[in-house]
C-alpha positions in Angstrom: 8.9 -27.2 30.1 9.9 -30.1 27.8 13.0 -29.8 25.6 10.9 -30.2 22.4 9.4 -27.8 21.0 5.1 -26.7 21.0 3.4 -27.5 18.3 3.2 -23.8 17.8 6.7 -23.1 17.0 6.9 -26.3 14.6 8.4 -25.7 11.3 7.8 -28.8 10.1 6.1 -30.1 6.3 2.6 -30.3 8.0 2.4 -26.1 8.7 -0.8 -26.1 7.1 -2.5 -26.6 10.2 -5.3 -29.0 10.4 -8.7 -28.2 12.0 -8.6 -26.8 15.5 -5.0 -26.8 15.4 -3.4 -23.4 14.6 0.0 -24.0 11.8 3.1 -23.0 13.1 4.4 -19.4 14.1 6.6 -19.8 10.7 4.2 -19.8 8.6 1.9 -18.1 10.5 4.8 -15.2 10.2 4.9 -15.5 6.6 1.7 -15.4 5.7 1.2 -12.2 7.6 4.4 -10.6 5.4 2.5 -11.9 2.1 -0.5 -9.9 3.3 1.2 -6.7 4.3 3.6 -6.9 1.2 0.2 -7.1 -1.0 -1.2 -4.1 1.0 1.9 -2.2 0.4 2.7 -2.9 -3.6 -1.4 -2.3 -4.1 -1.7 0.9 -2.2 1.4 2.2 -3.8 -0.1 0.9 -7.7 -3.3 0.1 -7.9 -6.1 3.4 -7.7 -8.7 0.5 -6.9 -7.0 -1.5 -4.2 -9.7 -3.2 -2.1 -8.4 -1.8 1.2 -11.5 -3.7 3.3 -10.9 -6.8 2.1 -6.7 -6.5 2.8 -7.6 -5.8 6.5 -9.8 -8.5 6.9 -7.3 -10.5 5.9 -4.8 -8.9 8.1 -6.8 -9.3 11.1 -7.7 -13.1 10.0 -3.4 -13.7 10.3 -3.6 -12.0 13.8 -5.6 -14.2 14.9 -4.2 -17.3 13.8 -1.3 -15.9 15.3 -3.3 -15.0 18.7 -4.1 -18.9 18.3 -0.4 -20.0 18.0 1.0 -18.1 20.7 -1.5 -19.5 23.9 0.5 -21.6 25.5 3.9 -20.7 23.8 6.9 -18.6 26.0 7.4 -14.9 24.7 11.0 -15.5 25.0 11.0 -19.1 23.3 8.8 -17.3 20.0 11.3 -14.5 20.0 13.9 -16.9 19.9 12.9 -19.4 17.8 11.7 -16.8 15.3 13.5 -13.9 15.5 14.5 -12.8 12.0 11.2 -13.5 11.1 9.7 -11.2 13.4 12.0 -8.6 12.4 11.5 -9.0 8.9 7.5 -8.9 9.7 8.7 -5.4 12.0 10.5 -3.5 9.1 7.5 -4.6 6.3 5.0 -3.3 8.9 7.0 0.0 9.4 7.0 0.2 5.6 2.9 -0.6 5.2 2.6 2.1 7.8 4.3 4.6 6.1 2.2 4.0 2.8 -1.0 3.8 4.5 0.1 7.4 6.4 0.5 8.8 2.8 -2.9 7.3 1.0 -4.4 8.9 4.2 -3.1 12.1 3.4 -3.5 11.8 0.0 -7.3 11.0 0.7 -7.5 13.9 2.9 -6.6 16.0 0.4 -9.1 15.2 -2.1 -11.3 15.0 0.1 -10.8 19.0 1.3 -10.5 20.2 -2.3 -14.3 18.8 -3.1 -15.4 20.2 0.0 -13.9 23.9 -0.9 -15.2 23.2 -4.6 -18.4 22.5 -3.4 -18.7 25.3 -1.2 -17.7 27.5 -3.9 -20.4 26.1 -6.3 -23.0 26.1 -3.5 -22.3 29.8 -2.8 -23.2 32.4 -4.9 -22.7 35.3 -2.4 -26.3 36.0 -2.4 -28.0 33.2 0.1 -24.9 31.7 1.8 -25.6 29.5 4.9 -23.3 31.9 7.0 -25.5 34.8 6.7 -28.2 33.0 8.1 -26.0 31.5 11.6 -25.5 28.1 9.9 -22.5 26.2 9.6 -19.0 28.2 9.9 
């Protein structure tokens, strides 16, 4: 292994990454926090956050970072760009938390239409239950 280091891990002015070549892990890194900082602040404040399109994007950064990394030590990227990577750690522990409470909170709407429903659907007289369907 040469002193110098892969293209991968370059920091350099040209991160942009030109076709076929991935950009480096540092910006590769960052873009990934942009992304899951977005997710976070528009789960948290905005009812109509477009929750598709934010994992799409999401999974586009994995793989540019799947890209970056062939080739490229563990131990040299965890060297090279470790406060990065635990920056990118605590922002995804964070996203995870916020995505475990919109799931909840979904689940909860979700259950009081169902009981609502049920309770309009039923009148006592003809309920589904009587009948061996459903519960």
């Amino acid at each position: 292994m040469s002193n110098h280091p892969s293209p991968a891990l370059r920091t350099g002015a040209n991160d942009a990454g030109s076709p076929g070549r991935p950009a480096s892990l540092a910006t590769i890194i960052a873009r990934i926090e942009e992304a899951v900082d977005a997710e976070t602040a528009g789960l948290r404040s905005d009812r109509d956050f477009d929750l598709a399109s934010s994992n799409a994007r999401k999974s586009r950064h994995l793989y540019e970072l799947t890209r970056a990394m062939k080739g490229v030590g563990e131990a040299e990227a965890l060297a090279e760009h470790r406060d990065g990577l635990t920056r990118l750690r605590d922002k995804l522990a964070r996203n995870e938390a916020t995505i475990r409470a919109h799931l909840s909170a979904v689940n909860e709407v979700a259950t009081l239409m169902r009981d609502v429903i049920r309770k309009a659907e039923a009148d006592g007289t003809y309920s589904a239950s009587e009948f061996g369907y459903g519960t």
